[in-house]
TORLUMTOR-970825 format. One record per residue (C-alpha): chain; y, x, z. Coordinates in steps of 0.25 Angstrom, whole numbers, plus 5000, padded with zeros to 4 digits. Layout:
<nodes>
NODE,lumro,y,x,z
NODE,A,Y,X,Z
...
</nodes>
This chain:
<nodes>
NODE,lumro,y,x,z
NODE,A,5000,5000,5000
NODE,A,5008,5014,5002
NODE,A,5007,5018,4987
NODE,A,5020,5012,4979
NODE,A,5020,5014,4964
NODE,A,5031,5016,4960
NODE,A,5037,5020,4973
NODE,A,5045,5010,4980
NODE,A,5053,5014,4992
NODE,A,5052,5008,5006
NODE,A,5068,5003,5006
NODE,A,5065,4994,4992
NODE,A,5053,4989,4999
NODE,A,5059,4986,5013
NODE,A,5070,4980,5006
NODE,A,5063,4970,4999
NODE,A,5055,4965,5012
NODE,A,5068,4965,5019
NODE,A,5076,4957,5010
NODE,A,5066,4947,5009
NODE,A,5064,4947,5024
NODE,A,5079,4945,5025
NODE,A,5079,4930,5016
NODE,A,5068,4926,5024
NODE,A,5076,4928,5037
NODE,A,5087,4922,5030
NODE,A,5078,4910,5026
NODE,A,5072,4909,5041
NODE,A,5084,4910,5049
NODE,A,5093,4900,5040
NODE,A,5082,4891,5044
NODE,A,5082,4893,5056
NODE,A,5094,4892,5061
NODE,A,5096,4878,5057
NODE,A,5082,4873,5059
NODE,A,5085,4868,5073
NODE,A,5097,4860,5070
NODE,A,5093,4855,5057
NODE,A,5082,4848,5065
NODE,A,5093,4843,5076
NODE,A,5103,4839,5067
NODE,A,5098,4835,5053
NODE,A,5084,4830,5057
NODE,A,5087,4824,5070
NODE,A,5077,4832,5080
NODE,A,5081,4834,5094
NODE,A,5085,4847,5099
NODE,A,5070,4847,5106
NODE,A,5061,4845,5094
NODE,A,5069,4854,5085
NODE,A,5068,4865,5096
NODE,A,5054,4863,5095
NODE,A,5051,4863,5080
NODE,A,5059,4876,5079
NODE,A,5052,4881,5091
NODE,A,5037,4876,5083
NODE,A,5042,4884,5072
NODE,A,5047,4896,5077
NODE,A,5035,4896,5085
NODE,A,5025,4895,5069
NODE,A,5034,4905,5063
NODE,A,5032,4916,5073
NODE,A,5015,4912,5071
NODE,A,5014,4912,5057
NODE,A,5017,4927,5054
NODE,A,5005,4931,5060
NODE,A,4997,4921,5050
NODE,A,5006,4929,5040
NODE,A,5005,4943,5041
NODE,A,4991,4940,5042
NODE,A,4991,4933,5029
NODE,A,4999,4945,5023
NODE,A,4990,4955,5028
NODE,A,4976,4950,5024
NODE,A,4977,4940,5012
NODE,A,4991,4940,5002
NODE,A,4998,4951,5006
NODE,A,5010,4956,5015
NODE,A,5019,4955,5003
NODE,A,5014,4942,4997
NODE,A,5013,4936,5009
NODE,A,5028,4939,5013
NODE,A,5033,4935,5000
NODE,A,5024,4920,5000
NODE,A,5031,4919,5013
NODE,A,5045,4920,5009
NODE,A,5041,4909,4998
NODE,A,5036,4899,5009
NODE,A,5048,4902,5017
NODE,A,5056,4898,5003
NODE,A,5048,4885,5002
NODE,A,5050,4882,5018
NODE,A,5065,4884,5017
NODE,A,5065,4876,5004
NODE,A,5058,4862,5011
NODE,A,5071,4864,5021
NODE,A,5078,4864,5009
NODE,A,5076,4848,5005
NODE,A,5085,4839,5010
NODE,A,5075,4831,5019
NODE,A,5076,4826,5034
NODE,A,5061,4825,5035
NODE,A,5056,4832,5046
NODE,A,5042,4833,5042
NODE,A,5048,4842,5031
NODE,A,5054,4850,5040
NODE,A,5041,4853,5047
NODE,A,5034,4857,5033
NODE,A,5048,4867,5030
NODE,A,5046,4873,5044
NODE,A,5030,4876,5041
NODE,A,5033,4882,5026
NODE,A,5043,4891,5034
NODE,A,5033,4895,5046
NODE,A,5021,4899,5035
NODE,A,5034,4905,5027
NODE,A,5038,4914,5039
NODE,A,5024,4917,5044
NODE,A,5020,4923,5028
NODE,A,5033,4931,5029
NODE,A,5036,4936,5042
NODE,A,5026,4944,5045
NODE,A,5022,4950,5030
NODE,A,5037,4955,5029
NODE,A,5038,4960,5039
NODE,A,5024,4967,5036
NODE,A,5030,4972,5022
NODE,A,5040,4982,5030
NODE,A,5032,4988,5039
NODE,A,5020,4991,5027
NODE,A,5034,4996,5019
NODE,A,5037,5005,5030
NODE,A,5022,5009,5034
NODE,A,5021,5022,5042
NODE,A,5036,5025,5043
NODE,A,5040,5020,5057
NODE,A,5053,5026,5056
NODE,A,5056,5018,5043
NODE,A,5050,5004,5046
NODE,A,5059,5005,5059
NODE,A,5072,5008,5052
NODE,A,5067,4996,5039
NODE,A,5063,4984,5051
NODE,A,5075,4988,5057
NODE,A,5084,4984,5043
NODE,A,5074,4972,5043
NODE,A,5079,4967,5055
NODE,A,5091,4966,5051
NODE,A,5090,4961,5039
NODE,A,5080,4950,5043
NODE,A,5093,4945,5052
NODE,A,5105,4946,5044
NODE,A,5096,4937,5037
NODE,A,5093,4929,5047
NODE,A,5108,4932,5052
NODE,A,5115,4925,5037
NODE,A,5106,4913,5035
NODE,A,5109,4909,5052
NODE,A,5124,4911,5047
NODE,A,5123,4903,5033
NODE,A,5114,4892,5034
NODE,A,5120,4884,5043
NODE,A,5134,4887,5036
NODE,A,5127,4881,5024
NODE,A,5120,4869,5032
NODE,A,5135,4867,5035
NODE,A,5141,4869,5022
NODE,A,5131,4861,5013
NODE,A,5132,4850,5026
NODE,A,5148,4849,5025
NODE,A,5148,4848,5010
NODE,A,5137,4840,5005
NODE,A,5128,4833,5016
NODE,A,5120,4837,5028
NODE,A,5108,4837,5024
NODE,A,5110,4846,5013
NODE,A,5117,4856,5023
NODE,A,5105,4859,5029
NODE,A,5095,4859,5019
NODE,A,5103,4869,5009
NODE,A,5105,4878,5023
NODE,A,5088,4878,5022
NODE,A,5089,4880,5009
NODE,A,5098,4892,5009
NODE,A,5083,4897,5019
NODE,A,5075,4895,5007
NODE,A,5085,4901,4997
NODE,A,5084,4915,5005
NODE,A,5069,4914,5004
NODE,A,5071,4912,4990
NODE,A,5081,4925,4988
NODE,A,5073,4935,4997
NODE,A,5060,4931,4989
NODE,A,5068,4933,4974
NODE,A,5074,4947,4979
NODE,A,5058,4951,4984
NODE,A,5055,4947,4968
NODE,A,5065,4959,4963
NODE,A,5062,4967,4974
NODE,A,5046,4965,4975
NODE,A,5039,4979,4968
NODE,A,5046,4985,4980
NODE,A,5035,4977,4990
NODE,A,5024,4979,4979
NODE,A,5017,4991,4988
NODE,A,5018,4984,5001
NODE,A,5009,4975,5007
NODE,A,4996,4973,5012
NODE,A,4982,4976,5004
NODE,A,4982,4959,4999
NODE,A,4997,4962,4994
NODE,A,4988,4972,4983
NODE,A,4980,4962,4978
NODE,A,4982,4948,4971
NODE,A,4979,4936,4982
NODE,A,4968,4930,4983
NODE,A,4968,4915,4979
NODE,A,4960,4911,4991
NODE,A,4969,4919,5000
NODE,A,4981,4912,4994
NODE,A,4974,4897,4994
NODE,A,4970,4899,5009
NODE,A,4985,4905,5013
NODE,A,4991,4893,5007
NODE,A,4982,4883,5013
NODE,A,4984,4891,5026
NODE,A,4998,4890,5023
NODE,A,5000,4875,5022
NODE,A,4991,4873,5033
NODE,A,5002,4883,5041
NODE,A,5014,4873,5036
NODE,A,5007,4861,5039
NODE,A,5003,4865,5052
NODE,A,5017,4869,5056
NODE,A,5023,4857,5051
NODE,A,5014,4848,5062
NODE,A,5017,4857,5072
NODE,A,5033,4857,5069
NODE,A,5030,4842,5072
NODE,A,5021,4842,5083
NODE,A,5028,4848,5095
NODE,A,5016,4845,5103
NODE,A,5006,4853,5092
NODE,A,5019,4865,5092
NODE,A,5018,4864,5107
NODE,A,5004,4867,5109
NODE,A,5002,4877,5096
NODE,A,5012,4886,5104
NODE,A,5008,4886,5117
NODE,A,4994,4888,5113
NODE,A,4999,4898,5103
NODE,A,5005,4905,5117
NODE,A,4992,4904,5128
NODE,A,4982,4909,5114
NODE,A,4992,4921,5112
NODE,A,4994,4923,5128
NODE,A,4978,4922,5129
NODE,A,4976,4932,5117
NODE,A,4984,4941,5124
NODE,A,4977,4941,5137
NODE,A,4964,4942,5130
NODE,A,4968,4955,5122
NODE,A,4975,4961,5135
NODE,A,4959,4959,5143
NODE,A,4952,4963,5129
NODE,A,4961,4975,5125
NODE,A,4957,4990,5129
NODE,A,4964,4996,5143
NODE,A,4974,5004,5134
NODE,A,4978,4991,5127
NODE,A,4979,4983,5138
NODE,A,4992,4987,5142
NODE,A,4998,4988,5129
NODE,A,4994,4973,5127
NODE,A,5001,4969,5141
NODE,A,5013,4974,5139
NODE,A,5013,4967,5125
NODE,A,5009,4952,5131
NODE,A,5020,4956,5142
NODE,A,5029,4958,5130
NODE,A,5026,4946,5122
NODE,A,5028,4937,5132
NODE,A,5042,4941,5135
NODE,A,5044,4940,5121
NODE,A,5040,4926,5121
NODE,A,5051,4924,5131
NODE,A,5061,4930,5124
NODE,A,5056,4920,5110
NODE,A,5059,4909,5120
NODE,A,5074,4913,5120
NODE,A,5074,4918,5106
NODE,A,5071,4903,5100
NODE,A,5083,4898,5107
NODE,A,5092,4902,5096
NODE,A,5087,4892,5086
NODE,A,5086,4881,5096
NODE,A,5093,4882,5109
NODE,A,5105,4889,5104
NODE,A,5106,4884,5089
NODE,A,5109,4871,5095
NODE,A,5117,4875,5107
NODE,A,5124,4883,5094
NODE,A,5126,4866,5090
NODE,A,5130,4860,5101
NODE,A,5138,4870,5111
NODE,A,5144,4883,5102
NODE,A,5159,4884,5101
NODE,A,5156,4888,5085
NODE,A,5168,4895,5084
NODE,A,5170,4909,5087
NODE,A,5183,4912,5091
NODE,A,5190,4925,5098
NODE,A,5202,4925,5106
NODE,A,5205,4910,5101
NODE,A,5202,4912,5086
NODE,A,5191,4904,5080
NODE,A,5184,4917,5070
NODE,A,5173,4909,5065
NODE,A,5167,4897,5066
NODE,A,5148,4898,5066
NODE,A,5139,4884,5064
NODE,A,5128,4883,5076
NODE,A,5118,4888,5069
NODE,A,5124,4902,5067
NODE,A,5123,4906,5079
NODE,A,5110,4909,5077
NODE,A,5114,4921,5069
NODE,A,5119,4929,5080
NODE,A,5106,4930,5084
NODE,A,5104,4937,5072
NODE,A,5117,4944,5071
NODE,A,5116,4951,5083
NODE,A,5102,4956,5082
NODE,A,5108,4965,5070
NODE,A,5119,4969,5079
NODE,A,5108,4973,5090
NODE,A,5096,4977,5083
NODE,A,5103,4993,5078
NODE,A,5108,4992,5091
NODE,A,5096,4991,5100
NODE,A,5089,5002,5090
NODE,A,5101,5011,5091
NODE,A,5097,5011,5105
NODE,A,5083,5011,5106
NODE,A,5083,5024,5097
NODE,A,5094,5029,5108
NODE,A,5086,5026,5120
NODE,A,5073,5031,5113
NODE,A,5079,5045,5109
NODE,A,5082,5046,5123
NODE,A,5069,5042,5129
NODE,A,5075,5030,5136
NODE,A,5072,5017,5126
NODE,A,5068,5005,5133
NODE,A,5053,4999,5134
NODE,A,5051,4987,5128
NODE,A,5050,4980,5138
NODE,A,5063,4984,5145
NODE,A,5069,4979,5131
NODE,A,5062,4964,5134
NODE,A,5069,4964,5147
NODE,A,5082,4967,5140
NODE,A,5080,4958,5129
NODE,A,5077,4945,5140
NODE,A,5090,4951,5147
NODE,A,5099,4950,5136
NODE,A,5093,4936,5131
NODE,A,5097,4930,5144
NODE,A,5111,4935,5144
NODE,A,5110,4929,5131
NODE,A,5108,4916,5137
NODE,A,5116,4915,5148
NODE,A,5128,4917,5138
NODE,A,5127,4904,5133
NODE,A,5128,4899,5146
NODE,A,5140,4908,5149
NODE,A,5146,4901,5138
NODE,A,5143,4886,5143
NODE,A,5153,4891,5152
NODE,A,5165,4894,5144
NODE,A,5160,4882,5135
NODE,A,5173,4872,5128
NODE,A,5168,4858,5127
NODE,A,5153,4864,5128
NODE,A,5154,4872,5117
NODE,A,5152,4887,5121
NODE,A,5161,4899,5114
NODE,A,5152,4904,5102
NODE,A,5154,4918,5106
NODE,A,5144,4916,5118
NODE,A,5133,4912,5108
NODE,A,5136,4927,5101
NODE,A,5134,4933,5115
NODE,A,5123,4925,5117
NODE,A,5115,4929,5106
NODE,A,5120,4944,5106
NODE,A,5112,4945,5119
NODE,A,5099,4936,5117
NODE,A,5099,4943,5102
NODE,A,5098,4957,5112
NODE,A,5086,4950,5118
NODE,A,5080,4948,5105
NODE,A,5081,4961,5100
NODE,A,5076,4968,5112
NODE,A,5064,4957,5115
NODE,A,5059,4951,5101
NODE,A,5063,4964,5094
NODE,A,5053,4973,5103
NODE,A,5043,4961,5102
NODE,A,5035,4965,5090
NODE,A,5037,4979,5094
NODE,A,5030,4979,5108
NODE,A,5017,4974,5100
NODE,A,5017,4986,5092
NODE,A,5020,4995,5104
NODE,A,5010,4988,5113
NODE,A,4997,4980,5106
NODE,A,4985,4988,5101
NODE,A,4987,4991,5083
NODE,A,4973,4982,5084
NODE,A,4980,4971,5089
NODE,A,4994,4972,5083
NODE,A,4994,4960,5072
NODE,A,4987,4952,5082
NODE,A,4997,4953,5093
NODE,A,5008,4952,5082
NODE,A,5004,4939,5079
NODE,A,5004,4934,5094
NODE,A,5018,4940,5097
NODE,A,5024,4931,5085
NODE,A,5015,4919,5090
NODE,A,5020,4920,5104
NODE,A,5035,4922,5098
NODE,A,5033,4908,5092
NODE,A,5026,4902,5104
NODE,A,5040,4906,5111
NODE,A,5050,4901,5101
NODE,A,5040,4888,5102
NODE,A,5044,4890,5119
NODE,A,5057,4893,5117
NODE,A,5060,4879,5107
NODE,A,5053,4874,5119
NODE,A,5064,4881,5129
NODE,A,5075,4876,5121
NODE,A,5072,4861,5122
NODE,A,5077,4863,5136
NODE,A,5092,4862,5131
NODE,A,5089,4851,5120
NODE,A,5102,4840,5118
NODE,A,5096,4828,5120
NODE,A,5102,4819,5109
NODE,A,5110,4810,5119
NODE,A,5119,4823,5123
NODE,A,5131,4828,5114
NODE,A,5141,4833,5124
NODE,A,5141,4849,5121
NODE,A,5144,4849,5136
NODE,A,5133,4843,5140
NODE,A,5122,4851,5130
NODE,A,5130,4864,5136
NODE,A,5124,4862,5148
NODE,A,5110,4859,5144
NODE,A,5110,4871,5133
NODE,A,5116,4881,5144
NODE,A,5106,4876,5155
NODE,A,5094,4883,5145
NODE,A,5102,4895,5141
NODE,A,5104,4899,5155
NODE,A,5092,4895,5160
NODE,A,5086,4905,5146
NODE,A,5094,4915,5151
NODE,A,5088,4915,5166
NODE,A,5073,4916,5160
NODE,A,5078,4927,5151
NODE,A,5083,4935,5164
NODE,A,5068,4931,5171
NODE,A,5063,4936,5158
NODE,A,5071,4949,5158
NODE,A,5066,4950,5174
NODE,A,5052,4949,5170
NODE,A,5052,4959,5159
NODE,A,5059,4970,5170
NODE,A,5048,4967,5178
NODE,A,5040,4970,5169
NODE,A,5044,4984,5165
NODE,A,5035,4991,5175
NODE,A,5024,4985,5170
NODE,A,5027,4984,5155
NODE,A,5030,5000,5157
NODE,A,5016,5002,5163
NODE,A,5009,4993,5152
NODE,A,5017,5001,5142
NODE,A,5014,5015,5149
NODE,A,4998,5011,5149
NODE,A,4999,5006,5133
NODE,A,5004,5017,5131
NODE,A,4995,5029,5138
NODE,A,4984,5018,5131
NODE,A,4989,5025,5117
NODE,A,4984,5011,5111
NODE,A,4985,5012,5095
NODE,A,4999,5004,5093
NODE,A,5002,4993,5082
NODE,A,5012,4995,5070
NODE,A,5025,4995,5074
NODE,A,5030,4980,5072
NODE,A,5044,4975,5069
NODE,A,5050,4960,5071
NODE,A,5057,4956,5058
NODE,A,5064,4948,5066
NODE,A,5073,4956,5074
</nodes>
């Protein structure tokens, strides 16, 4: 898969993984930021039941990628399986695109899109590191780029589909608003896929050993089959909360119980490692619980108690649509990723970097700081409506969090989990981020408006009562994970006198 005739050089090839990835983020992102509203304000749901559809898809587009990689490495190929699903992706964003109020077909859109994003992800992804294979120092420097692209992808569509919702609303009708800001989803898709057609004989020697061969009709009859099974099978539970419900916490005991069985069944050098990793995961899981509020919780606090504009020293500088403010998520994550790695490479020079686990309680500290701003700004609120600027703030610091907590996520596989289990223990870490997305849905339904309440003053309240008390479970959080250094410093001292054979390096496309 090394050989390249005639030679093409890892920058060309890199670019055309990336640039894809980057109108797939576009695509993703632009959905998402309107999906909750859409389903509150177009199609009526109430604030609990489109918390919890999001959540049940958050919760399936974090589980399908394991179906996918596996897919891409064993039957159609890295690199056909990355491109088919960019073209489901399309399709998915497309059915958004038709101007109808029927929620059955929104169900259906949502499950193209999950077995859309679980082809893609992961083979993507996959594509880079066999790009970069054996240069460490490379792959660092090219996942470090791909962050960035991935979100200020993310970080223009979060900017520009609801200015377009708004636009095509104000102009022509409603309806249409929100149907062409979908569209604008399926026309990124469309543009990434006709710029990988120019740029594909740079890809043509990566990819795994079904990627050198034609596909096999059987193979391509059953991934298909499998494939509208995997829609249909999204779309009842999208409309089941009861079957979401119990898909998930199932998901959570069969992946807690597959983790103790592996800690009793693993070899005394791994055992530690494998600990450590299980300690890990489940503070992850807590930080996913805070994470899912941006796309819930706070969009709609964005609706009903943001001060949109942005003034400084009396002057109004710009004006932002609710949903918007989901892109300083985004935003600040470029800001604070070159910085953090600035000073990783500081401290490690120096001997003095931080373990990963004092990085999780930094992460959960900042995240509750982040919290309690909100609630800061209730304070200073005008007619309810809190400054906007507290919201920039506010997601400056829980963005801190993610980057030190979700960031190191993937990494603290590779670092402590046995190369034999590697894509096993893959799998289960994105399974158990979707189970908390799933939770944190859950968690968000404690500051639902009930219908009969339109007073910003009195939805203040009941949005800041949650905010504080996510802030007080992310100082408990922050106290367990100090409480945890001693013996997260022993199990990581043991792993490593274990001299277990580590996984791959792994990257999260996501940050």
């Amino acid at each position: 898969m090394a050989i390249q005739n005639p030679p093409v050089s890892q920058t060309k090839s890199f670019s055309t993984v990336f640039l894809i990835e980057m109108w797939e983020r576009f695509g993703f992102y632009g959905m998402q930021v309107l999906m909750v509203t859409y389903m509150v304000k177009k199609l009526g749901f109430p604030d609990v039941d489109a918390n919890l559809v999001w959540g049940a898809a958050s919760a399936l587009i974090y589980a399908t990628p394991a179906i996918g990689g596996w897919i891409g490495d064993k039957f159609l190929g890295t690199r056909r399986t990355m491109l088919t699903g960019a073209v489901v992706l399309m399709f998915g964003y497309a059915l958004l695109w038709i101007p109808t109020n029927s929620t059955y077909f929104l169900y259906i859109a949502l499950g193209v899109i999950i077995l859309g994003n679980g082809l893609f992800k992961p083979n993507a992804g996959n594509l880079v590191r066999k790009i970069y294979e054996g240069d460490e120092i490379k792959i660092d420097s090219a996942f470090t780029i791909y962050y960035m692209a991935v979100n200020v992808g993310s970080t223009i569509s979060m900017l520009l589909t609801p200015w377009i919702r708004d636009y095509v609303g104000a102009h022509y009708s409603d309806a249409l608003g929100w149907h062409t800001a979908f569209g604008v989803c399926s026309i990124g898709l469309i543009l990434g896929l006709v710029n990988y057609f120019f740029m594909r004989r740079t890809l043509a020697h990566v990819g795994s050993e079904p990627d050198e061969h034609p596909p096999l009709v059987k193979n391509i009859l059953a991934i298909i089959g499998a494939g509208i099974l995997i829609i249909a099978a999204s779309a009842y539970i999208l409309q089941n909360q009861g079957v979401a419900q119990a898909c998930v916490y199932i998901a959570g005991v069969v992946i807690l119980g597959i983790f103790v069985h592996l800690i009793r069944s693993s070899a005394q050098g791994e055992r530690a490692g494998l600990i450590a990793a299980l300690v890990l995961t489940v503070q992850t899981i807590f930080f996913f619980i805070f994470y899912q509020q941006m796309s819930t919780s706070l969009n709609l606090f964005a609706q009903r108690n943001v001060d949109l504009q942005f003034s400084l020293f009396g002057w109004n500088i710009f004006t932002w649509i609710p949903e918007q403010f989901q892109s300083l998520n985004a935003i600040w994550i470029v800001i604070l990723s070159p910085i953090l790695v600035w000073l990783y490479n500081t401290l490690g020079k120096h001997g003095k970097d931080f373990p990963v686990a004092a990085k999780f309680a930094l992460g959960f500290a900042a995240v509750a700081a982040g919290f309690f701003m909100y609630g800061l700004g209730a304070t200073t609120a005008i007619a309810g409506k809190i400054s906007s600027w507290y919201m920039v703030w506010g997601y400056g610091l829980y963005s801190l969090g993610e980057v030190l907590v979700s960031g190191l996520g993937l990494a603290m596989i590779a670092r402590y989990v046995p190369a034999r289990m590697g894509g096993f223990m893959m799998g289960a870490y994105y399974v158990a981020s979707g189970v908390a997305q799933y939770m944190g849905s859950v968690v968000a339904n404690y500051a639902a408006i009930p219908d009969n309440i339109t007073d910003p003053l009195q939805s203040l309240t009941i949005y800041t009562s949650l905010f504080n008390k996510l802030g007080l479970v992310g100082i408990l959080c922050t106290g367990i994970a100090v409480g945890m250094l001693p013996l997260m410093k022993k199990l990581s001292l043991n792993h490593a006198l274990a001299n277990v054979p580590p996984f791959p390096p792994v990257h999260n496309e996501d940050l």
